[in-house]
N, CA, C and O atoms as a GROMACS GRO file, in nm:
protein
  560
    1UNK      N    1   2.450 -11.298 -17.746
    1UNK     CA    2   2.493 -11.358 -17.622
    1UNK      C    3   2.372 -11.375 -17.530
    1UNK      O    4   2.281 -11.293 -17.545
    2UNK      N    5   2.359 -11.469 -17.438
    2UNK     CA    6   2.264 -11.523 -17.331
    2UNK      C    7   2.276 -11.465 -17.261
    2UNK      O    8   2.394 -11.433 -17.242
    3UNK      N    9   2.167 -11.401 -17.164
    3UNK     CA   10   2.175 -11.321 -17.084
    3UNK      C   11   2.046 -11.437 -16.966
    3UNK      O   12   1.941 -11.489 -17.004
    4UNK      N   13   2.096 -11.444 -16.852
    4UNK     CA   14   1.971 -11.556 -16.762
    4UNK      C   15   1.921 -11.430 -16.723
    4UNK      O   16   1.980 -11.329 -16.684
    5UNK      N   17   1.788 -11.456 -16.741
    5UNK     CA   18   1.688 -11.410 -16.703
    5UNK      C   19   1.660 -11.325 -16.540
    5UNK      O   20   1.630 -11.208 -16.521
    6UNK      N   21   1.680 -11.423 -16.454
    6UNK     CA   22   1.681 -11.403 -16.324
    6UNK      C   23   1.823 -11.411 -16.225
    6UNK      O   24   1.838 -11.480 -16.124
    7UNK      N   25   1.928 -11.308 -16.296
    7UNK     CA   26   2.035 -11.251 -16.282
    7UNK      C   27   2.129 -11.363 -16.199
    7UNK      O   28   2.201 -11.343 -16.101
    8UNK      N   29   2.104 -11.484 -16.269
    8UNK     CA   30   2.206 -11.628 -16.224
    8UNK      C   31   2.184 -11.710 -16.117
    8UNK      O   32   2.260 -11.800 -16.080
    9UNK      N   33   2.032 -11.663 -16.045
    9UNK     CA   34   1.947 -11.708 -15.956
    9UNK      C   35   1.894 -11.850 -16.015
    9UNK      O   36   1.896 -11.838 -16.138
   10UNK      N   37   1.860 -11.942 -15.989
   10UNK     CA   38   1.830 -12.049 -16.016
   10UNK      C   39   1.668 -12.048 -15.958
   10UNK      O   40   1.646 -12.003 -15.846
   11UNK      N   41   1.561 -12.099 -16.042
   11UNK     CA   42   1.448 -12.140 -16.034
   11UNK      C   43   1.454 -12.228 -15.893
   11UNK      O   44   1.549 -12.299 -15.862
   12UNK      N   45   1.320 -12.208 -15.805
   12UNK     CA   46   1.298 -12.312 -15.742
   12UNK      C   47   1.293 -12.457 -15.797
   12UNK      O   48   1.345 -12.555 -15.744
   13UNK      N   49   1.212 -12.454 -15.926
   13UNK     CA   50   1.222 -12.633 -15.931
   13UNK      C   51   1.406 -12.626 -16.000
   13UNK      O   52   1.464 -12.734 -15.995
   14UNK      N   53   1.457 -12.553 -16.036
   14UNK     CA   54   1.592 -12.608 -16.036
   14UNK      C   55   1.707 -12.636 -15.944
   14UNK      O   56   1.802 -12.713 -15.952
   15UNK      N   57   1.667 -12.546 -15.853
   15UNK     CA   58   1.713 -12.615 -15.709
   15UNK      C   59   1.678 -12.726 -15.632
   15UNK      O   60   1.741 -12.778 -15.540
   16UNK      N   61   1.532 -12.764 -15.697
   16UNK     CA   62   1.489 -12.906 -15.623
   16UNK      C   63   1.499 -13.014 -15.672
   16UNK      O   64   1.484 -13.120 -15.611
   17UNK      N   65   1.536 -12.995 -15.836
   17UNK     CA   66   1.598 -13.070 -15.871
   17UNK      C   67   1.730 -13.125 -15.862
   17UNK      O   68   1.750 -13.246 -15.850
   18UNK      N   69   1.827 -13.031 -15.867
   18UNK     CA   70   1.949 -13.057 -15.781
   18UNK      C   71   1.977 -13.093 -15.633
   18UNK      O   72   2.066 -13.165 -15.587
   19UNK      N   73   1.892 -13.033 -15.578
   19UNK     CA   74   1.881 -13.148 -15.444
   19UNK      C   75   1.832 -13.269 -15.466
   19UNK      O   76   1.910 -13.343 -15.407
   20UNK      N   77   1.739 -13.342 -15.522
   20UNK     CA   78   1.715 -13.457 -15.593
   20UNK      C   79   1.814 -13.522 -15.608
   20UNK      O   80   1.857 -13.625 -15.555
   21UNK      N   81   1.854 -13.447 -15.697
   21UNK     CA   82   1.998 -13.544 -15.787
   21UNK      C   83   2.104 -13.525 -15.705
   21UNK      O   84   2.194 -13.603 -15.738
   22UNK      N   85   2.138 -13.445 -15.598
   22UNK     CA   86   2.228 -13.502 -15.499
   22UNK      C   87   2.178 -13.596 -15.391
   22UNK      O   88   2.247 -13.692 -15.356
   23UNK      N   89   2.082 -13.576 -15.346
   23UNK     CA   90   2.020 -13.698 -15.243
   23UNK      C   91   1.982 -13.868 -15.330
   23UNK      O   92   1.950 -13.975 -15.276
   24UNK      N   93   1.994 -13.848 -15.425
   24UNK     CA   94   1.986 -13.971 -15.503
   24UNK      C   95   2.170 -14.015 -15.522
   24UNK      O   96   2.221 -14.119 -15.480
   25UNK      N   97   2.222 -13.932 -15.577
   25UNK     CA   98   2.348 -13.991 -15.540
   25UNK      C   99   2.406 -14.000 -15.479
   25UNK      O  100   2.514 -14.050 -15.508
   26UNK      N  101   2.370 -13.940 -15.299
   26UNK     CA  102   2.446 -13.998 -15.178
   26UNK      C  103   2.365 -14.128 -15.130
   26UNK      O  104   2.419 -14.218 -15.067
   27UNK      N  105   2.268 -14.129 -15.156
   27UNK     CA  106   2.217 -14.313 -15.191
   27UNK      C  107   2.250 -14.402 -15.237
   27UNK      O  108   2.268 -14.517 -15.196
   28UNK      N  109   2.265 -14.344 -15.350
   28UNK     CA  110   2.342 -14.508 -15.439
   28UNK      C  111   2.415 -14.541 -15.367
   28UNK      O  112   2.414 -14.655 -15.322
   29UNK      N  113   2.542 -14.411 -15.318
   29UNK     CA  114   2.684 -14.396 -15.250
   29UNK      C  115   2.707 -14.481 -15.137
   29UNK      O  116   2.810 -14.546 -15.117
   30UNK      N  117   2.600 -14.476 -15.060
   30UNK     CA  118   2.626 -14.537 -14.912
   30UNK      C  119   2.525 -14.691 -14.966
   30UNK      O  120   2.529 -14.776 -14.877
   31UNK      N  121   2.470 -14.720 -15.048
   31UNK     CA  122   2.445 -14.841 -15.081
   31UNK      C  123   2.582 -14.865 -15.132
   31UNK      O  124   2.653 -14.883 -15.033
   32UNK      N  125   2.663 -14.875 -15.260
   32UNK     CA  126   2.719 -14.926 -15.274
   32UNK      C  127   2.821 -14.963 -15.201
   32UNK      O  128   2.885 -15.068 -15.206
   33UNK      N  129   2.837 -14.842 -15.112
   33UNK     CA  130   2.948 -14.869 -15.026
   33UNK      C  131   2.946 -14.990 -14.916
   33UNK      O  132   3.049 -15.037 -14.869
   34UNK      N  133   2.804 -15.040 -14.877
   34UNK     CA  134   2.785 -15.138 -14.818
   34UNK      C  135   2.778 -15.256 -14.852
   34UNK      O  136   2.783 -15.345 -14.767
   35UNK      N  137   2.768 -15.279 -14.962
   35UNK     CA  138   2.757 -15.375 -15.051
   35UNK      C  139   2.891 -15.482 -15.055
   35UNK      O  140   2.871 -15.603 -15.039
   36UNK      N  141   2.994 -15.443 -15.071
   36UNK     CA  142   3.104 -15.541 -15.040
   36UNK      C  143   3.087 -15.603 -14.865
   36UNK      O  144   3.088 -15.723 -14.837
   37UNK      N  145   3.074 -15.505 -14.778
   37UNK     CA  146   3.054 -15.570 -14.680
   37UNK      C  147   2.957 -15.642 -14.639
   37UNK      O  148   2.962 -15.708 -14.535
   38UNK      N  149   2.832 -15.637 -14.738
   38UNK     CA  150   2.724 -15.721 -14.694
   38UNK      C  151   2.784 -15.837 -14.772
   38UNK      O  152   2.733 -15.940 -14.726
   39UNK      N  153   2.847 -15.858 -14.844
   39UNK     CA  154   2.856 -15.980 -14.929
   39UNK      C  155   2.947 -16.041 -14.857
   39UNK      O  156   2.930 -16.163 -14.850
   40UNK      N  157   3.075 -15.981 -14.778
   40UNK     CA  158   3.125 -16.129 -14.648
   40UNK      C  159   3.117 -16.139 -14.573
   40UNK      O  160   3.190 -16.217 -14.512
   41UNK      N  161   3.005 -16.055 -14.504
   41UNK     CA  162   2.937 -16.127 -14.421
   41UNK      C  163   2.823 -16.220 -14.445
   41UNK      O  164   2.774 -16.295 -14.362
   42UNK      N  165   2.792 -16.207 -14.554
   42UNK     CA  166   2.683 -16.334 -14.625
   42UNK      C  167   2.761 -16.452 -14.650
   42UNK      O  168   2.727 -16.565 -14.616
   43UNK      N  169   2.858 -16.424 -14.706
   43UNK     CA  170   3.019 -16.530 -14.723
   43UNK      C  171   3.045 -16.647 -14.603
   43UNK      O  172   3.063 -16.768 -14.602
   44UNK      N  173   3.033 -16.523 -14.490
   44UNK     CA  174   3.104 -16.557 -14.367
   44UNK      C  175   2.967 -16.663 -14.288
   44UNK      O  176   2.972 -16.782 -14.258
   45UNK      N  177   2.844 -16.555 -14.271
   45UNK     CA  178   2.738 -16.659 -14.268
   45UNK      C  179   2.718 -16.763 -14.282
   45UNK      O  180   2.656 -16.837 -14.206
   46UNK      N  181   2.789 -16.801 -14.433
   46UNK     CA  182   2.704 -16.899 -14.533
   46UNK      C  183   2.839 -17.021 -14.487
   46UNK      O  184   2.824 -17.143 -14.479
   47UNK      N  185   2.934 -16.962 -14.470
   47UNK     CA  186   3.027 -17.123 -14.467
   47UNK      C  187   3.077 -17.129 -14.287
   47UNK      O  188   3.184 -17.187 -14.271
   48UNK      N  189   3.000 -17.068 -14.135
   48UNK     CA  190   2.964 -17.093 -14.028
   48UNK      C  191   2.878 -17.172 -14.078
   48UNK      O  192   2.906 -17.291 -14.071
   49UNK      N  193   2.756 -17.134 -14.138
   49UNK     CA  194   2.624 -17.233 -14.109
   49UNK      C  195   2.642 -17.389 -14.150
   49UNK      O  196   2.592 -17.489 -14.098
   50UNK      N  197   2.751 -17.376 -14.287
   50UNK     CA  198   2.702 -17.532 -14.362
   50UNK      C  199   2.848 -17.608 -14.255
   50UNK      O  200   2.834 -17.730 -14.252
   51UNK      N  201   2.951 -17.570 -14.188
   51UNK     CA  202   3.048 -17.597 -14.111
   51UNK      C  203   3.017 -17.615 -13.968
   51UNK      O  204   3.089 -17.672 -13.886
   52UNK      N  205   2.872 -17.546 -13.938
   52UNK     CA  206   2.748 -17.654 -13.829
   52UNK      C  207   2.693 -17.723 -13.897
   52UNK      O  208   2.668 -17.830 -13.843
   53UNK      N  209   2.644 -17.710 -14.047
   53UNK     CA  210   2.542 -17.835 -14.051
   53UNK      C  211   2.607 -17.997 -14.039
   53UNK      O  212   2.562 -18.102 -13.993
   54UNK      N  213   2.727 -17.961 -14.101
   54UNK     CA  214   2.839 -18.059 -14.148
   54UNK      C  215   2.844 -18.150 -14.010
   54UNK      O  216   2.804 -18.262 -13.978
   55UNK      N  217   2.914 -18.038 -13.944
   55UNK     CA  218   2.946 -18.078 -13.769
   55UNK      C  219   2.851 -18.192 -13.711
   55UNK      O  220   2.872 -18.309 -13.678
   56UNK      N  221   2.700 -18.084 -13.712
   56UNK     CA  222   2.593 -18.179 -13.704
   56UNK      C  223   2.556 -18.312 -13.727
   56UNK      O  224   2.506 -18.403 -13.660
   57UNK      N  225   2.604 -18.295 -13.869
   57UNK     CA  226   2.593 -18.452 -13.907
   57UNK      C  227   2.664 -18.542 -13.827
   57UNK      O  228   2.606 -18.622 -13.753
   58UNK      N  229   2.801 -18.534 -13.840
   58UNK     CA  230   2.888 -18.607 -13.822
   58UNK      C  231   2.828 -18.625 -13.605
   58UNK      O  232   2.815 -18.734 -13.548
   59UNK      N  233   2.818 -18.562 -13.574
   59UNK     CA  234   2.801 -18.522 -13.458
   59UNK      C  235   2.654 -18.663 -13.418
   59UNK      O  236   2.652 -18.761 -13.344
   60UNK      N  237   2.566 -18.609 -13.498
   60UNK     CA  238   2.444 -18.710 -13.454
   60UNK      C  239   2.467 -18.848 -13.494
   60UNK      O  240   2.434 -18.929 -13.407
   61UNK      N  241   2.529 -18.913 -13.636
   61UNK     CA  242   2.538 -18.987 -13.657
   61UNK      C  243   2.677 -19.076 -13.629
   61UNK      O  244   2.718 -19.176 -13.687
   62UNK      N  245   2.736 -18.997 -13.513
   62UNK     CA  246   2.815 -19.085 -13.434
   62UNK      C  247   2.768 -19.168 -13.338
   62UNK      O  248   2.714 -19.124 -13.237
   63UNK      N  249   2.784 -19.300 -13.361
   63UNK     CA  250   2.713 -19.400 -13.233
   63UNK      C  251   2.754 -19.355 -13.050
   63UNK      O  252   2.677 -19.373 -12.956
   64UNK      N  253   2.864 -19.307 -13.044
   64UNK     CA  254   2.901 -19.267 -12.928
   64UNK      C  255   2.836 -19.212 -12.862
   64UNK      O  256   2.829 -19.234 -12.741
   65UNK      N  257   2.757 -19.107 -12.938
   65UNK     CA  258   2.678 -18.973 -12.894
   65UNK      C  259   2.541 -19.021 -12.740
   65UNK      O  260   2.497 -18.965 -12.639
   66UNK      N  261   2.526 -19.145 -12.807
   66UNK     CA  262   2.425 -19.161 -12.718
   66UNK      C  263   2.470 -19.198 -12.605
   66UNK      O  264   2.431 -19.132 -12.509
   67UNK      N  265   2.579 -19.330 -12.574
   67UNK     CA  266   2.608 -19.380 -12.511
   67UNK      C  267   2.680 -19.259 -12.410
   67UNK      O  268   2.668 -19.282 -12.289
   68UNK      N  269   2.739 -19.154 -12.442
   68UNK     CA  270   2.816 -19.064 -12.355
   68UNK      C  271   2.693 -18.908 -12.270
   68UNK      O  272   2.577 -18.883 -12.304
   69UNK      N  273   2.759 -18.851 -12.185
   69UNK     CA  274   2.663 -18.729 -12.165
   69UNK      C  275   2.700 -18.627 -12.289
   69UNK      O  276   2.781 -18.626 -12.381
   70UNK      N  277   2.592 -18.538 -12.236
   70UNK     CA  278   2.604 -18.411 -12.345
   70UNK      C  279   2.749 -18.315 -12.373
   70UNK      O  280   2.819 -18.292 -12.471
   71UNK      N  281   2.749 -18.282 -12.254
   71UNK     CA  282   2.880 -18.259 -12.234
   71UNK      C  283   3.010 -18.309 -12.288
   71UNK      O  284   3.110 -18.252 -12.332
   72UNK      N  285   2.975 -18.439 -12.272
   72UNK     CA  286   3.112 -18.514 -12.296
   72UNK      C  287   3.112 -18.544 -12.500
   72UNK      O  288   3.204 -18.557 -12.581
   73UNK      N  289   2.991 -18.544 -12.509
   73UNK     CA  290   2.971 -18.571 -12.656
   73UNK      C  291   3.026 -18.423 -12.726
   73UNK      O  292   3.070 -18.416 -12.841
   74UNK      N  293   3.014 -18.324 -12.643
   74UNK     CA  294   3.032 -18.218 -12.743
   74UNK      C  295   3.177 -18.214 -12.742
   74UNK      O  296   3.228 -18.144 -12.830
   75UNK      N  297   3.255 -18.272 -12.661
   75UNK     CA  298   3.364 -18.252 -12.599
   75UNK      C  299   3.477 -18.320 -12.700
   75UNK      O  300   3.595 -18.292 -12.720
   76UNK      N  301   3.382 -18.430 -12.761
   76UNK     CA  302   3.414 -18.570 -12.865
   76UNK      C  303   3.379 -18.475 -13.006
   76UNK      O  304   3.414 -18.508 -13.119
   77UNK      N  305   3.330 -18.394 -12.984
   77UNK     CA  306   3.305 -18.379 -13.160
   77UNK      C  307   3.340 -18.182 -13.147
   77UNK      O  308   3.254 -18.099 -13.120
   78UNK      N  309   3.436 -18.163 -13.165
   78UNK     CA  310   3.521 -18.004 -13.132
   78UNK      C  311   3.499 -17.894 -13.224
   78UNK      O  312   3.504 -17.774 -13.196
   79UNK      N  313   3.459 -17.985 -13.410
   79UNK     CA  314   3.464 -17.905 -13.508
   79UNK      C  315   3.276 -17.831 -13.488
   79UNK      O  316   3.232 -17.722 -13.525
   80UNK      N  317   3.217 -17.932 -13.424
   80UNK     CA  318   3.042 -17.868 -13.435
   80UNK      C  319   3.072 -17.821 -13.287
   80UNK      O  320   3.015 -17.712 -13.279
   81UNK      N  321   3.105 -17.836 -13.219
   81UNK     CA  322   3.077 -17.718 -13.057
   81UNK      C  323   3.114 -17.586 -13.126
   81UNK      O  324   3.030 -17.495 -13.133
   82UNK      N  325   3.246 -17.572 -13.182
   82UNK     CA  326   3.298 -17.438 -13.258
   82UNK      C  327   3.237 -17.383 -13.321
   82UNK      O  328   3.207 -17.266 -13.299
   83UNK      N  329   3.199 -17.450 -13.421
   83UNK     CA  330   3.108 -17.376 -13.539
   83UNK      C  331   2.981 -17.336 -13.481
   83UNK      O  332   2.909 -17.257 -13.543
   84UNK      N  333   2.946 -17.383 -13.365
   84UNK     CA  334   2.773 -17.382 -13.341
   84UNK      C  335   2.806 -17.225 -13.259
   84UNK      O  336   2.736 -17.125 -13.271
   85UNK      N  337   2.909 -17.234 -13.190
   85UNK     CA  338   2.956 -17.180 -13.088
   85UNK      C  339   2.980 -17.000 -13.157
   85UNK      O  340   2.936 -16.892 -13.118
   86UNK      N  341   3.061 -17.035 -13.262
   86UNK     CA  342   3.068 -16.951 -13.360
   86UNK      C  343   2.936 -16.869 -13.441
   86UNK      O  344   2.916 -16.748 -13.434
   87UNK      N  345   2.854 -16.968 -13.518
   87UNK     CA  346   2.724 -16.956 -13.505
   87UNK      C  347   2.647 -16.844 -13.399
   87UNK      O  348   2.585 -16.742 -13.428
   88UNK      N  349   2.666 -16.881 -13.314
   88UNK     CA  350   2.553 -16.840 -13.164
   88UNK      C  351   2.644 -16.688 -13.181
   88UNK      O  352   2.565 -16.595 -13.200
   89UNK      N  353   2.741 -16.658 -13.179
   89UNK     CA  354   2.845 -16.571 -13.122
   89UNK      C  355   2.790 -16.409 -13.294
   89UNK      O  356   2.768 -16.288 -13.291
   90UNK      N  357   2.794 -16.504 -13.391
   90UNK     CA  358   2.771 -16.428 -13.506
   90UNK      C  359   2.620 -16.387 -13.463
   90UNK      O  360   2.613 -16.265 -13.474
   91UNK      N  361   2.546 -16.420 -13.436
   91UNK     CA  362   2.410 -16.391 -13.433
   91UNK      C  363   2.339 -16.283 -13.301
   91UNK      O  364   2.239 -16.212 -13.285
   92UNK      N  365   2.454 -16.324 -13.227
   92UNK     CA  366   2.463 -16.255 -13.067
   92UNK      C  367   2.510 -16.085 -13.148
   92UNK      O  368   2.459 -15.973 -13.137
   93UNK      N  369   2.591 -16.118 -13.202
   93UNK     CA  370   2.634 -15.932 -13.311
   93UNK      C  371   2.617 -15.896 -13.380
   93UNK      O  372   2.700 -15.829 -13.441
   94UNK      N  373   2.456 -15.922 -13.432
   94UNK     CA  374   2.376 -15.887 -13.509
   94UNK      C  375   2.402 -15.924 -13.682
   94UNK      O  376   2.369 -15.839 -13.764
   95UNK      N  377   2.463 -16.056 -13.728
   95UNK     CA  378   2.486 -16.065 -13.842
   95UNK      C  379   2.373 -16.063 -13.928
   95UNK      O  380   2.373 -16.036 -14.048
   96UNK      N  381   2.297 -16.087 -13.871
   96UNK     CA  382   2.137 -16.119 -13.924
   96UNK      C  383   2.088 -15.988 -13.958
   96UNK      O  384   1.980 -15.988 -14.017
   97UNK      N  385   2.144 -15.872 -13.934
   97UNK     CA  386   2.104 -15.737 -13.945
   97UNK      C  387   2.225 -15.708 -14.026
   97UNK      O  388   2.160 -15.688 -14.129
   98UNK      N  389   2.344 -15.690 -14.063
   98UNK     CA  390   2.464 -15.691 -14.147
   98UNK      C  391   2.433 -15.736 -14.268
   98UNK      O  392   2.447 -15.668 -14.370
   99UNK      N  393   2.385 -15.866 -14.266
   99UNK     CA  394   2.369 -15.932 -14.432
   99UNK      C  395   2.227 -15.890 -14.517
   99UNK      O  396   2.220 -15.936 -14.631
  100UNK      N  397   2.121 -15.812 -14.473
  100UNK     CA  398   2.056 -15.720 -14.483
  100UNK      C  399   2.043 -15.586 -14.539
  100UNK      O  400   1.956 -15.535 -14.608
  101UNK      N  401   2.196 -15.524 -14.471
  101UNK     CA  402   2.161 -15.401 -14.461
  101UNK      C  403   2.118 -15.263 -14.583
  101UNK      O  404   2.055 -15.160 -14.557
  102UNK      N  405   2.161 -15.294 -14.679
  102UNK     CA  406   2.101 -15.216 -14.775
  102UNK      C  407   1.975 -15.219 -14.796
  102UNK      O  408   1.908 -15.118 -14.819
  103UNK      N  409   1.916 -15.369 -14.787
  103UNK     CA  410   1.731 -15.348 -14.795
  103UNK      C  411   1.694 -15.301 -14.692
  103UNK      O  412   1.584 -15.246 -14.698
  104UNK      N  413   1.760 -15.301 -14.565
  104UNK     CA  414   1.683 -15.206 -14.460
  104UNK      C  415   1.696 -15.068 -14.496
  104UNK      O  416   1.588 -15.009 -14.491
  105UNK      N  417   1.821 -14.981 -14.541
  105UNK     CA  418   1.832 -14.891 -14.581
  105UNK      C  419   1.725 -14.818 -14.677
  105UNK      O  420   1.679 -14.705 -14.662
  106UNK      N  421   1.693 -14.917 -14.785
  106UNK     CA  422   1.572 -14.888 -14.908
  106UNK      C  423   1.510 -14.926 -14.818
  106UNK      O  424   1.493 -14.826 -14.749
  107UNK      N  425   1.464 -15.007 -14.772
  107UNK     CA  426   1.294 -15.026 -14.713
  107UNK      C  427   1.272 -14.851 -14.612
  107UNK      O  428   1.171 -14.782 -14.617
  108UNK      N  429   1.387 -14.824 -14.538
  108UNK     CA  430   1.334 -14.728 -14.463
  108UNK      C  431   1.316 -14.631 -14.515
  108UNK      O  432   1.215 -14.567 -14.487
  109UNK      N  433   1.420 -14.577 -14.620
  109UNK     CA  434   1.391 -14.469 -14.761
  109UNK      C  435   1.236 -14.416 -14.830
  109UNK      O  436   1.168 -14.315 -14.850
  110UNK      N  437   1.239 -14.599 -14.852
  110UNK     CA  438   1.107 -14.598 -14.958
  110UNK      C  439   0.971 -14.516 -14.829
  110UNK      O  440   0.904 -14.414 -14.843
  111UNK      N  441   0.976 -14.611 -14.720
  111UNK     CA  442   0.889 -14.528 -14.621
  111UNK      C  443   0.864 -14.369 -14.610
  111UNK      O  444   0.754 -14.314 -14.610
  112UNK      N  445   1.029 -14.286 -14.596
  112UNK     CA  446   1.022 -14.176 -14.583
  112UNK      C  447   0.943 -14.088 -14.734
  112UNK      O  448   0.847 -14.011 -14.736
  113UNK      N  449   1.027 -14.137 -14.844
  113UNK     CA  450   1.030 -14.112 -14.962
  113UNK      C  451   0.860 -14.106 -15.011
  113UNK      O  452   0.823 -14.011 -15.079
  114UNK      N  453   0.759 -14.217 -14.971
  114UNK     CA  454   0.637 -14.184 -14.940
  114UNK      C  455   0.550 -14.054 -14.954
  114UNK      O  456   0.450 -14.044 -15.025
  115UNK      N  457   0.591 -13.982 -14.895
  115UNK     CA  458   0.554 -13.874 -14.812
  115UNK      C  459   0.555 -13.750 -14.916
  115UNK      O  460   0.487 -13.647 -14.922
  116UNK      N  461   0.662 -13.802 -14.996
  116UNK     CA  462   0.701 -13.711 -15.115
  116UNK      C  463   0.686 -13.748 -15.201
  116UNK      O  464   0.766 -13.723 -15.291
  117UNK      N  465   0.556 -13.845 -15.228
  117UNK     CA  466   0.512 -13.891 -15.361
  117UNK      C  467   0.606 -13.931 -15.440
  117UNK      O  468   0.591 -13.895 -15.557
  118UNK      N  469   0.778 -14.048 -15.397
  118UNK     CA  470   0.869 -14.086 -15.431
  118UNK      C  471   0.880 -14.206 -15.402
  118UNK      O  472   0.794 -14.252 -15.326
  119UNK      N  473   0.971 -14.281 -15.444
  119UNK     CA  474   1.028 -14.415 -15.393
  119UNK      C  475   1.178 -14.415 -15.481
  119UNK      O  476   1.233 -14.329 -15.550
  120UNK      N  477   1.211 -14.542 -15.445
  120UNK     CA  478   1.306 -14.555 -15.488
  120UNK      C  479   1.389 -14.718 -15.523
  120UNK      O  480   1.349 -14.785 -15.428
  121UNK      N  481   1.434 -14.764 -15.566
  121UNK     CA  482   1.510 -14.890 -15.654
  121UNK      C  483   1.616 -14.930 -15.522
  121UNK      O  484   1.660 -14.839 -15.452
  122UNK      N  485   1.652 -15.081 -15.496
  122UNK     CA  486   1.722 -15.194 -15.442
  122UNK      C  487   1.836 -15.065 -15.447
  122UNK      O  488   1.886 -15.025 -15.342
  123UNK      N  489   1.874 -15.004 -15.581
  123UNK     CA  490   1.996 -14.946 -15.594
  123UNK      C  491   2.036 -14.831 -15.518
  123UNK      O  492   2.146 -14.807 -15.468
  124UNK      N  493   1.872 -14.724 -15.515
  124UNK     CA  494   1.901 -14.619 -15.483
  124UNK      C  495   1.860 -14.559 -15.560
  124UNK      O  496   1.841 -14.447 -15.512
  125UNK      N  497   1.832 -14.564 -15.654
  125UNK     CA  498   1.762 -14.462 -15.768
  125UNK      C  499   1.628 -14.404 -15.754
  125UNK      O  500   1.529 -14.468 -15.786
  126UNK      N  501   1.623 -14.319 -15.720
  126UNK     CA  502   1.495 -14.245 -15.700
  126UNK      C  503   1.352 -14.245 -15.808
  126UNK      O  504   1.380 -14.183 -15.910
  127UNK      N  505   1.244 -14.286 -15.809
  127UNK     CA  506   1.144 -14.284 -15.860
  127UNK      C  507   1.013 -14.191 -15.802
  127UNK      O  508   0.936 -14.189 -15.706
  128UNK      N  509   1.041 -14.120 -15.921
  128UNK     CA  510   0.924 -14.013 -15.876
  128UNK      C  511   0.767 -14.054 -15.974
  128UNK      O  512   0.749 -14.076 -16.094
  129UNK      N  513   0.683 -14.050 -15.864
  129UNK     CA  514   0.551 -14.073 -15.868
  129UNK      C  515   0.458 -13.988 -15.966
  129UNK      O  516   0.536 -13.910 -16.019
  130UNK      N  517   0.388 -13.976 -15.993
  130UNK     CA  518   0.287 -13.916 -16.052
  130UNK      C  519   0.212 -13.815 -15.932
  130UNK      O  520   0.172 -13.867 -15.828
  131UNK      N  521   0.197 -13.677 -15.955
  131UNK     CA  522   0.140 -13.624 -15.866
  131UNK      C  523  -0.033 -13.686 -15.845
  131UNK      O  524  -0.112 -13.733 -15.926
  132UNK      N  525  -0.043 -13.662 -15.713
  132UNK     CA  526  -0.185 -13.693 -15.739
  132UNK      C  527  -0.281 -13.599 -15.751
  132UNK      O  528  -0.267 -13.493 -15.691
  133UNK      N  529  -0.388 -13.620 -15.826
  133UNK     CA  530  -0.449 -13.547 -15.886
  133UNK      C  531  -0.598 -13.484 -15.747
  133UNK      O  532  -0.590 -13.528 -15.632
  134UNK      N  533  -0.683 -13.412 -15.775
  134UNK     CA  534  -0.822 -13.368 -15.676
  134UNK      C  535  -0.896 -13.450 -15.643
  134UNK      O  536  -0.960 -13.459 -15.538
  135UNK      N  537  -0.892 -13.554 -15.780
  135UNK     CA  538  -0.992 -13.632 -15.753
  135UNK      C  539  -0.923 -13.761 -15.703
  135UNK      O  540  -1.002 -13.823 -15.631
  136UNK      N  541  -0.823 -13.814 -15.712
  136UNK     CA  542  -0.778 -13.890 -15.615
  136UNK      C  543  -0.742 -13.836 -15.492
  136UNK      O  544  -0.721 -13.929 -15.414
  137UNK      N  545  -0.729 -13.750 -15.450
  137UNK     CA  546  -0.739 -13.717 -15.311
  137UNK      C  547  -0.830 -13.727 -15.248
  137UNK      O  548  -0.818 -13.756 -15.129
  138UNK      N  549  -0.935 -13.709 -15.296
  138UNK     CA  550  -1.043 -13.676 -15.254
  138UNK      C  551  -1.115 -13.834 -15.216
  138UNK      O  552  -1.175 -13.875 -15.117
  139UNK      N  553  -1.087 -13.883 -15.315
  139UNK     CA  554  -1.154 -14.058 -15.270
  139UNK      C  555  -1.062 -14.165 -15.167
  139UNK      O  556  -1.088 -14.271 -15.111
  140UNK      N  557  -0.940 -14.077 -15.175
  140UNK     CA  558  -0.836 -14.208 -15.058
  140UNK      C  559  -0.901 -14.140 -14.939
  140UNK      O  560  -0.876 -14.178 -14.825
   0.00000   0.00000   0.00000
């Protein structure tokens, strides 16, 4: 029968490894978990923008446009004031930071992760570095 050595105490590197491997999988965790929501708001983004570009069109290449004021032109064309309007309103609440947010998450990771001769994957997966050696220390 097995008897552990150090009376069921766990090694330091086996505790730091298990912290590892739990801080790597509350990463993935809160990536994936964001991940559906970054995708409709990329959704949501993506069919505001082409529902101004559309607008736009129709909007400039109406002969009216010139002949009337600004005002009154936007007043004439309801589907591009909305969408633009909409547009302005998405961007005013940070969508531009929403459809993002997991690479900000890894980008700020990878920064910290640095420090600990680590990085880490789009996913979350932790990549551990090569220690560095005397003589690369010594020359950075």
């Amino acid at each position: 029968m097995y008897k552990p050595q150090n009376n069921g105490k766990m090694s330091l590197e086996q505790t730091a490894c298990e912290d590892l491997k739990a801080f790597e999988r509350r990463l993935t965790e809160v990536i994936d978990c964001l991940q559906p929501a970054t995708q409709r708001w990329r959704i949501l983004l993506a069919i505001i923008t082409i529902c101004t570009a559309i607008g736009a069109y129709y909007w400039l290449t109406d002969p009216h446009t010139s002949d009337v004021s600004f005002p009154q032109s936007l007043i004439n064309h309801p589907f591009f004031t909305t969408s633009s309007l909409m547009l302005l309103i998405l961007f005013m609440t940070g969508i531009h930071k929403k459809v993002i947010a997991p690479s900000i998450i890894t980008a700020r990771t990878r920064l910290v992760l640095t420090d600990f001769n680590m990085s880490c994957d789009d996913t979350g997966k932790l990549i551990l570095k090569p220690r560095p050696t005397m003589q690369q220390v010594s020359t950075s």
